[in-house]
C-alpha positions as CSV (number, residue, x, y, z in Angstrom):
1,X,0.0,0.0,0.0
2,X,2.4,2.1,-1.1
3,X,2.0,6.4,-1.6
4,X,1.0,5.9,-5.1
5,X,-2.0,3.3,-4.5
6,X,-3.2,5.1,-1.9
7,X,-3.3,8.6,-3.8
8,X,-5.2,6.4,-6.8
9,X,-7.8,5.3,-4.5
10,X,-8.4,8.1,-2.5
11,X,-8.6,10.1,-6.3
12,X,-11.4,7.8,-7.1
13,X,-13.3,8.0,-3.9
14,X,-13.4,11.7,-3.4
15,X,-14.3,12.1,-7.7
16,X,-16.7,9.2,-7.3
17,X,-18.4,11.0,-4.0
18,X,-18.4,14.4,-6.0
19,X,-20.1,12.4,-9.2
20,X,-23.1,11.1,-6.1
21,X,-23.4,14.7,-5.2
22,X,-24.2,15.4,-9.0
23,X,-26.0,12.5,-9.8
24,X,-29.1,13.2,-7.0
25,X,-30.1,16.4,-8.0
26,X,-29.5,15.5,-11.5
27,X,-32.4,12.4,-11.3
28,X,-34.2,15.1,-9.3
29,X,-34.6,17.1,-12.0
30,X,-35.4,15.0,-15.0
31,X,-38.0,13.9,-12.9
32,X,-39.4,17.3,-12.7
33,X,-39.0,17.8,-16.1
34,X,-40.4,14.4,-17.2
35,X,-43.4,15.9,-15.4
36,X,-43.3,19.1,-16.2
37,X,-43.6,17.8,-20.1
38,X,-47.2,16.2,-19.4
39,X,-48.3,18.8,-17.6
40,X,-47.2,21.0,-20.6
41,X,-49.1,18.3,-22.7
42,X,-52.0,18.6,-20.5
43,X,-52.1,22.0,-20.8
44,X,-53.3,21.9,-24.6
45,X,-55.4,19.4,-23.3
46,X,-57.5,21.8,-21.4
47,X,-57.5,24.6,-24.3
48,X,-59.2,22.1,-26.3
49,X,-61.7,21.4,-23.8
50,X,-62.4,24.9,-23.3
51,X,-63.1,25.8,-27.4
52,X,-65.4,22.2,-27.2
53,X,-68.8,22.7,-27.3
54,X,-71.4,22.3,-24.5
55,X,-72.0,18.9,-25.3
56,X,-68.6,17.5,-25.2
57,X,-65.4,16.0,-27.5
58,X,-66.5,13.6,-30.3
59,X,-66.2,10.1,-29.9
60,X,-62.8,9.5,-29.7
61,X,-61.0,12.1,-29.2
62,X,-60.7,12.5,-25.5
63,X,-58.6,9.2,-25.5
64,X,-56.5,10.1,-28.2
65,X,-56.2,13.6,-26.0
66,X,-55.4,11.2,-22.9
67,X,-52.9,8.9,-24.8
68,X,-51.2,12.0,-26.3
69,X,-50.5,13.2,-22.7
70,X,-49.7,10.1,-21.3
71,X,-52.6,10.3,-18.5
72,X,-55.0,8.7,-17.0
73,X,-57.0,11.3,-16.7
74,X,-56.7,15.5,-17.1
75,X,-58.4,18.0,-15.1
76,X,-58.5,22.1,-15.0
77,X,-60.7,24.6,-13.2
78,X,-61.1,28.0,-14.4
79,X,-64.2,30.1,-13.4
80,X,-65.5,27.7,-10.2
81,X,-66.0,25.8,-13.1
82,X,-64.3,22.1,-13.3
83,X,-63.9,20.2,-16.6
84,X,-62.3,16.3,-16.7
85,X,-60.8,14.3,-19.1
86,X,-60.9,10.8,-17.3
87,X,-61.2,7.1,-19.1
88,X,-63.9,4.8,-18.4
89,X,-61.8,2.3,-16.1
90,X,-60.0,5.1,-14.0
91,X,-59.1,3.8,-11.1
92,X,-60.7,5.6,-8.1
93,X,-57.6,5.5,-5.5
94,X,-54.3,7.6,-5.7
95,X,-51.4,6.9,-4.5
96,X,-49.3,10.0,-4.1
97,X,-50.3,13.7,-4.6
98,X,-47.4,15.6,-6.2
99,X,-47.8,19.4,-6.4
100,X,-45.2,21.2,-8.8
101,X,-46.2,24.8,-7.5
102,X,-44.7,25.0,-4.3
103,X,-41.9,21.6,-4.0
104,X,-38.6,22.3,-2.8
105,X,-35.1,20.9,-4.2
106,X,-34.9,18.6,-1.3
107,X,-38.8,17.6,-1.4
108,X,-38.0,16.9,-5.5
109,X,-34.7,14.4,-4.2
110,X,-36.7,12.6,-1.8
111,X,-39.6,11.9,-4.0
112,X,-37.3,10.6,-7.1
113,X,-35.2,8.5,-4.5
114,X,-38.8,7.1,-3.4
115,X,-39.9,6.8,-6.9
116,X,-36.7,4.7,-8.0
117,X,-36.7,2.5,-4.8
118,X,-40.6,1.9,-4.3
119,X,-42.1,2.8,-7.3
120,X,-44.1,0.0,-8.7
121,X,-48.2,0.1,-9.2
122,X,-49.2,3.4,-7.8
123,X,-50.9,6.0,-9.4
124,X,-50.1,9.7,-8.6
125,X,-51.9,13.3,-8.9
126,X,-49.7,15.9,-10.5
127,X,-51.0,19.6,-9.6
128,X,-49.1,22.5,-12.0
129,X,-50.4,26.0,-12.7
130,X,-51.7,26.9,-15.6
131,X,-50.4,29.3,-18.5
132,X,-54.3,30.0,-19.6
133,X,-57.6,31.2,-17.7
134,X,-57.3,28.0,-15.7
135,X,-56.6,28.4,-12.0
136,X,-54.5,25.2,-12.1
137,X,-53.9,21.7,-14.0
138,X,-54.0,18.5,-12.8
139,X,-53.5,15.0,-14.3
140,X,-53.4,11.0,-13.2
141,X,-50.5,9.1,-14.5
142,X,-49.3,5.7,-14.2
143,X,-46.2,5.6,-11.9
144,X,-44.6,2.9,-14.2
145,X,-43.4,4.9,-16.7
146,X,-41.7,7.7,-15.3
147,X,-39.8,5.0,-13.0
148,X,-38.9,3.2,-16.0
149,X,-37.4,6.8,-17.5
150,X,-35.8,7.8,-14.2
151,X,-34.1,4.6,-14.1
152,X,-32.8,4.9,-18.0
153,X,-31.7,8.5,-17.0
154,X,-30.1,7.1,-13.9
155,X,-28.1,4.2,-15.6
156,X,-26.7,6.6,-18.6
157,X,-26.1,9.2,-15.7
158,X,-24.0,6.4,-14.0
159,X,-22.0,5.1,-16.6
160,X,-21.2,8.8,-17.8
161,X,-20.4,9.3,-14.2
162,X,-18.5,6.8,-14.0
163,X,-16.1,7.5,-17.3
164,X,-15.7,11.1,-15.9
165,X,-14.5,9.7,-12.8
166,X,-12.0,7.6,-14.3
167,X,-10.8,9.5,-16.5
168,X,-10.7,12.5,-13.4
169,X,-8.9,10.2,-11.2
170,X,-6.3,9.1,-13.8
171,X,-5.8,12.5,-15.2
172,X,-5.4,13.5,-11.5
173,X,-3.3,10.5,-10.7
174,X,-0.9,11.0,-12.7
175,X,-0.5,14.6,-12.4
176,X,0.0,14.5,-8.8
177,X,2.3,11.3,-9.2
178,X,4.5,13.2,-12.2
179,X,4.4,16.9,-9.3
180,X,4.6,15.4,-5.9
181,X,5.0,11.4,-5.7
182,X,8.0,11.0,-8.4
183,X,10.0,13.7,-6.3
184,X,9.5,12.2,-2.8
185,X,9.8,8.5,-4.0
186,X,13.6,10.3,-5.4
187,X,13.9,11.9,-2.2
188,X,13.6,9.1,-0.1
189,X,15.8,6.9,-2.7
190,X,18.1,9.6,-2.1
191,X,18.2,9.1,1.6
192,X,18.3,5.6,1.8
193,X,21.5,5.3,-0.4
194,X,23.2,8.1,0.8
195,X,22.8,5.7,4.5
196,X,24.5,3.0,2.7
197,X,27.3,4.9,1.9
198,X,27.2,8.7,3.7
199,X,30.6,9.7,3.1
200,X,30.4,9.5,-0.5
201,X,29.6,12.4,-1.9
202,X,28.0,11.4,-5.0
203,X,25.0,10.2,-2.8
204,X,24.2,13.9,-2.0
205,X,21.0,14.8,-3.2
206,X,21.3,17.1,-6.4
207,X,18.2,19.9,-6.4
208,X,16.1,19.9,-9.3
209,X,15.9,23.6,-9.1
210,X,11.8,23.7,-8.2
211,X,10.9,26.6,-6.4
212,X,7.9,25.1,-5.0
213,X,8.2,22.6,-1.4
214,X,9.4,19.9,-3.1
215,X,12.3,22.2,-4.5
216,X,13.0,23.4,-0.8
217,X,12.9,20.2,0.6
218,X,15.5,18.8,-1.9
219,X,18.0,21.8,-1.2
220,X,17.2,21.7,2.7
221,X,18.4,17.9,2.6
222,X,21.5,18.3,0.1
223,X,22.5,21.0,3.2
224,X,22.1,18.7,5.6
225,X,23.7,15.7,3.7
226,X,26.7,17.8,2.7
227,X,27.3,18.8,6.5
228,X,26.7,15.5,7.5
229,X,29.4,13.9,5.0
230,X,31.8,16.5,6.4
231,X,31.2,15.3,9.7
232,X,31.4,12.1,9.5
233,X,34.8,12.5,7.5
234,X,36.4,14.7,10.2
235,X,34.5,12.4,13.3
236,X,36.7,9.6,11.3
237,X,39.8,11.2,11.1
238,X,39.3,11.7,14.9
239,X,38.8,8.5,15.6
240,X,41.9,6.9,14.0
241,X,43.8,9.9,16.0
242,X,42.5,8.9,18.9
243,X,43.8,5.7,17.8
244,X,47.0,6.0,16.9
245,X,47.4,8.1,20.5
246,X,45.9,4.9,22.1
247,X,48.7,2.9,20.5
248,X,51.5,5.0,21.2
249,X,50.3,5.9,24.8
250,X,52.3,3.2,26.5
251,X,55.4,3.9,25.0
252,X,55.5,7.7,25.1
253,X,54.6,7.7,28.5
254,X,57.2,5.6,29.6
255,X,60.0,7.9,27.6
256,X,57.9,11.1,29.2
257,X,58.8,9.1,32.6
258,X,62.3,8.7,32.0
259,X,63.1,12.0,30.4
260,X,61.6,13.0,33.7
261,X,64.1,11.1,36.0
262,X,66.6,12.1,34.0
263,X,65.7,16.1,34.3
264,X,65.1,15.6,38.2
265,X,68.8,14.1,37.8
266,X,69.9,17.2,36.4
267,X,68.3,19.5,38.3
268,X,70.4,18.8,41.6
269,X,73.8,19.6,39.7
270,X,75.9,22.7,40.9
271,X,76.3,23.9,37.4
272,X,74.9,27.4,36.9
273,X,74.1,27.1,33.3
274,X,71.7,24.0,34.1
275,X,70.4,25.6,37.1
276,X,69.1,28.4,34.8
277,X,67.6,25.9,32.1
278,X,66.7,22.7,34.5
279,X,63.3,24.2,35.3
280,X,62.2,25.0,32.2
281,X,63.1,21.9,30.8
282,X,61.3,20.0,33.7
283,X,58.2,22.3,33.2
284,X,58.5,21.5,29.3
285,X,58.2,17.8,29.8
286,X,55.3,18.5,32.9
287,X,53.4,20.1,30.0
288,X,53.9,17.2,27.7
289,X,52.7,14.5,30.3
290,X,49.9,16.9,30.9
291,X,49.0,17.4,26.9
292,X,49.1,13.3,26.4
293,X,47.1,12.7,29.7
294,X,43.9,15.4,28.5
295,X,44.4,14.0,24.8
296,X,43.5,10.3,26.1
297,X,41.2,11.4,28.9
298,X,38.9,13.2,26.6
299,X,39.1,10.0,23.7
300,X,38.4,7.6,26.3
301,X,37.0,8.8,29.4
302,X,33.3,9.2,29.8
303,X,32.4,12.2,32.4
304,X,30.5,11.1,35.7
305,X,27.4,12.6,36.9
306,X,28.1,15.6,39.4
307,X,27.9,14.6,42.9
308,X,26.9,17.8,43.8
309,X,27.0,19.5,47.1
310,X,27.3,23.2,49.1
311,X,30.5,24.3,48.0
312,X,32.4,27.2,49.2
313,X,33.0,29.0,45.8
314,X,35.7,31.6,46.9
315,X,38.1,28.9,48.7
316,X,37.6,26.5,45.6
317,X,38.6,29.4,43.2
318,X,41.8,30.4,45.6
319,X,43.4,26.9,45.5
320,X,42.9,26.6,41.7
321,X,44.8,30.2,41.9
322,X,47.4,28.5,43.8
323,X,47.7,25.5,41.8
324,X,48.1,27.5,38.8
325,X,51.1,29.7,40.6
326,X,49.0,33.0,39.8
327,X,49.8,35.8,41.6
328,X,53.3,34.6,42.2
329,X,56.3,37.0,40.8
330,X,56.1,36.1,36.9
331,X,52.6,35.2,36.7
332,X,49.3,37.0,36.7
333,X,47.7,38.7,39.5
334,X,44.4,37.0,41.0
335,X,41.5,38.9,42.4
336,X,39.0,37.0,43.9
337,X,35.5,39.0,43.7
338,X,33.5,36.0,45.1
339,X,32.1,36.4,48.7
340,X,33.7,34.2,51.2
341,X,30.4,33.1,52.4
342,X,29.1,32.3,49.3
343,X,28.2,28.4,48.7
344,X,26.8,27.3,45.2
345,X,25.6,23.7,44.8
346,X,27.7,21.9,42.5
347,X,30.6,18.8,42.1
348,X,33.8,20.5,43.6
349,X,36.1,17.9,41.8
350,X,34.2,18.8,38.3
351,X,33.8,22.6,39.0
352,X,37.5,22.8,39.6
353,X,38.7,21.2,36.6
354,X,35.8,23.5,34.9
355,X,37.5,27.0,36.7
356,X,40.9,25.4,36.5
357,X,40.7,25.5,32.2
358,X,39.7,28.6,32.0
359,X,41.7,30.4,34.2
360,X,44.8,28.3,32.8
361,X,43.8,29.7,29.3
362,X,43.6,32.9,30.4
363,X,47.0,32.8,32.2
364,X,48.5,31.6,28.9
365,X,46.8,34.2,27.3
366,X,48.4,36.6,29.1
367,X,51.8,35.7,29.0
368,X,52.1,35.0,25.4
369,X,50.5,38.5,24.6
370,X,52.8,40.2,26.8
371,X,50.5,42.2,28.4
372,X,51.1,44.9,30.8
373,X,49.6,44.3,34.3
374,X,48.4,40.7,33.5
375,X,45.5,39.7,35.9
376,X,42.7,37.3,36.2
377,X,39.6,37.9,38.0
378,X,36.7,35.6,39.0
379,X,32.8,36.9,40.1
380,X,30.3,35.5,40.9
381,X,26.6,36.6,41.7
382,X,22.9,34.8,42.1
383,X,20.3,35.5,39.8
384,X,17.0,33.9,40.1
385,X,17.6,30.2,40.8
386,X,20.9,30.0,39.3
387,X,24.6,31.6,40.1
388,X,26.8,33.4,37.3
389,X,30.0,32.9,37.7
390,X,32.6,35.1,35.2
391,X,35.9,34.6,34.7
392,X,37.5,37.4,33.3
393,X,41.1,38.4,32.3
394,X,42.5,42.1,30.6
395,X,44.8,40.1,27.6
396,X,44.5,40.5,24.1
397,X,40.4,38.8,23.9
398,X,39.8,35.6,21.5
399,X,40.2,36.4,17.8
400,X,37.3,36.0,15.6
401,X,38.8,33.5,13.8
402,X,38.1,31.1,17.3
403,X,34.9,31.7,18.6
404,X,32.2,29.9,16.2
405,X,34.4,26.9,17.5
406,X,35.0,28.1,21.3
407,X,34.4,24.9,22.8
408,X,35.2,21.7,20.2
409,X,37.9,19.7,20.5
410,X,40.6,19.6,18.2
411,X,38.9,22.4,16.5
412,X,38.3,25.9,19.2
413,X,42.0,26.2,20.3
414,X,42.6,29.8,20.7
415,X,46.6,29.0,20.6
416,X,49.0,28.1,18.1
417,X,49.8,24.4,18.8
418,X,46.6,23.8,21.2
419,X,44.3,21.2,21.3
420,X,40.9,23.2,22.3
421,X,40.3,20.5,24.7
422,X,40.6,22.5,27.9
423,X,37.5,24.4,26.6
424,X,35.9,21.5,25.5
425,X,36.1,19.6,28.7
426,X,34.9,22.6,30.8
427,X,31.7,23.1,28.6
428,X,30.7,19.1,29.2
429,X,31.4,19.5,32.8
430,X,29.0,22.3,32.6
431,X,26.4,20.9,30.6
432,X,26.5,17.9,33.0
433,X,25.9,20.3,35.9
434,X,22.3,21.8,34.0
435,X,24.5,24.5,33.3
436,X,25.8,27.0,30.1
437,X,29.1,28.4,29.5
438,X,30.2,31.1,26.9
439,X,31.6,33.8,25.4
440,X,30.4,37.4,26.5
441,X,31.6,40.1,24.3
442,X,33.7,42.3,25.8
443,X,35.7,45.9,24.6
444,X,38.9,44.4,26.2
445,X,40.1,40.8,27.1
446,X,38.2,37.6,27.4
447,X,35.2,36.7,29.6
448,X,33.9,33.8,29.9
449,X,30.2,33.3,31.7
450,X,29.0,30.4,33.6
451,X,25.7,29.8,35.2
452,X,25.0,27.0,36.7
């Protein structure tokens, strides 16, 4: 039962119930016209019988007057004055009394229906008015005959209604199949090969240039296919990254480990030349260890649901400070805006990798810009039922370039060299907490907002 069988039938239903509608009122009125003929007939009837003499019709002629009409028998009154055209053998009962003068449309239908589902041996009275000095005209038919018209009417009406339907519903059919079901049968072709195979791109859809739904719908999925394709092709190469770093995790991390020894070795000699350089070598390799530990966390690592708790905001904030050596000589400045009695309902190990990232970032920032007076500041305020926490430092800002990818690994690194996952890792730990995280704009530096 596919689209195309059922547009057919319902075609055929709705034309076949718009041919009913037609064909009632159309037996309706060849009945009243059927009628309206002998009453016509009738009506020269009654001028003859009013230029007749006083002593009546010859012999003969009032039954050639009654065949002529088709009646049983024909009556007028004019002046009081009653005059009857009747056979011998006229039945004295009558079965149905129909008067043309004052019958509605829906009085007419329910009469022919009766007359084509009952009709059999009756005889009716048939009341018209009169186009001469006669008030009105009346004659006594035979029911038989005009049942036997109405049903040849009927069955010419039907097949004729029937051919028009047919030929409606194919005409219909098809044009609706060539417009609407052709183009979605393609469309839906389209989509199940293009789920075969999605990173091909000959199995994007190719618009036929309609400007019409159909047209919109093609060009709204060739979008979304072509996005899509691209996605999966970068989500792939991800993946065999993410590999590869799986493979060589082992073995980098054990020459990571004994580089390390080797640089704590190093860092107890005397000589003044290493003393100056030890450090920085040892906080080169520290930065290495870190980089490969976040590359494999995020590829592997599924975040936990916050265990979530009163949390002293401003103490959390001061030993990520600490951690992060700012405020010491050579690194930013710290102020800490966040009231001491402050306690926001969150995961403290989560929030402090969350605060930890950005103030890290901003830190680097900082440095790498060169700017005068580096320093990174935290707030943090209610508002309704949620707190907004900003982090916020005076460096050069993110570039333009970075912030329709802010927060996607691999791909919103605001540094030459960076992985963007510090960013990316914050904004799932945020999410997980009900919470958002972005970019305000700013005239000077970076600040990032957090509610949560």
């Amino acid at each position: 039962m596919g689209l195309s069988l059922k547009l057919l039938s319902l075609t055929v239903i709705f034309v076949f119930i718009a041919e009913v509608l037609i064909f009632v009122p159309s037996v309706a009125n060849f009945r009243r016209n059927w009628l309206d003929d002998r009453l016509a007939a009738a009506q020269v009837a009654v001028m003859v019988l009013e230029a007749a003499p006083r002593d009546g019709l010859p012999a003969g002629l009032e039954s050639q007057l009654l065949d002529g009409v088709g009646a049983l028998a024909i009556a007028a009154r004019a002046g009081g004055a009653r005059r009857l055209l009747a056979q011998e053998n006229l039945p004295p009962e009558v079965g149905r009394t129909v008067d043309l003068r004052d019958k509605t449309r829906l009085d007419s239908i329910v009469e022919s229906l009766d007359i084509l589902f009952n009709g059999a041996e009756r005889r009716i009275r048939v009341i018209g008015r009169s186009v001469g000095e006669a008030d009105f005209v009346e004659i006594i038919i035979d029911e038989r005959p005009l049942r036997h018209a109405m049903l040849d009417f009927a069955r010419n009406i039907f097949w004729l209604s029937l051919f028009i339907a047919g030929v409606t519903a194919a005409l219909v059919f098809l044009a609706l199949t060539w417009l609407i079901v052709r183009p979605v049968k393609q469309l839906a072709g389209n989509v199940m090969a293009f789920a075969t195979d999605p990173e091909n791109p000959s199995r994007v859809v190719q618009p036929s240039g309609r400007h019409d739904e159909i047209g919109d719908a093609e060009r709204a999925l060739a979008g979304m296919e072509r996005t899509l394709a691209a996605s999966l092709r970068e989500q792939k190469r991800l993946a065999a990254v993410g590999l590869a770093v799986s493979k060589i995790n082992h073995d980098l991390r054990n020459m990571l480990s004994s580089a390390q020894l080797l640089s704590d070795r190093i860092g107890e000699s005397q000589d003044p030349s290493v003393q100056r350089f030890g450090p920085k070598l040892i906080a080169t390799l520290n930065r290495a260890i870190d980089f490969c530990q976040s590359t494999l966390a995020y590829g592997s690592v599924t975040e936990q649901e916050p265990k979530r708790q009163p949390v002293a905001l401003a103490a959390l904030l001061n030993d990520v400070a600490e951690l992060l050596g700012l405020g010491q000589p050579g690194q930013p400045a710290f102020e800490n805006l966040v009231p001491t009695d402050m306690r926001v309902n969150l995961d403290a190990d989560q929030f402090f990798r969350v605060v930890s990232n950005l103030m890290r970032n901003a830190a680097q920032a900082l440095k790498a810009a060169g700017s005068p007076d580096p320093k990174v500041t935290v707030s943090a305020q209610p508002v309704a039922d949620r707190t907004v926490i900003r982090v916020i430092d005076n460096g050069p800002g993110v570039p333009a370039r970075a912030r329709s990818f802010l927060f996607e690994a691999f791909t919103g690194s605001t540094t030459a060299g960076g992985t963007g996952l510090g960013l990316a890792i914050a904004a799932e730990l945020v999410r997980l907490h009900g919470g958002t995280i972005a970019l305000e704009d700013s005239e000077a530096g970076a600040v990032f907002r957090i509610e949560i």
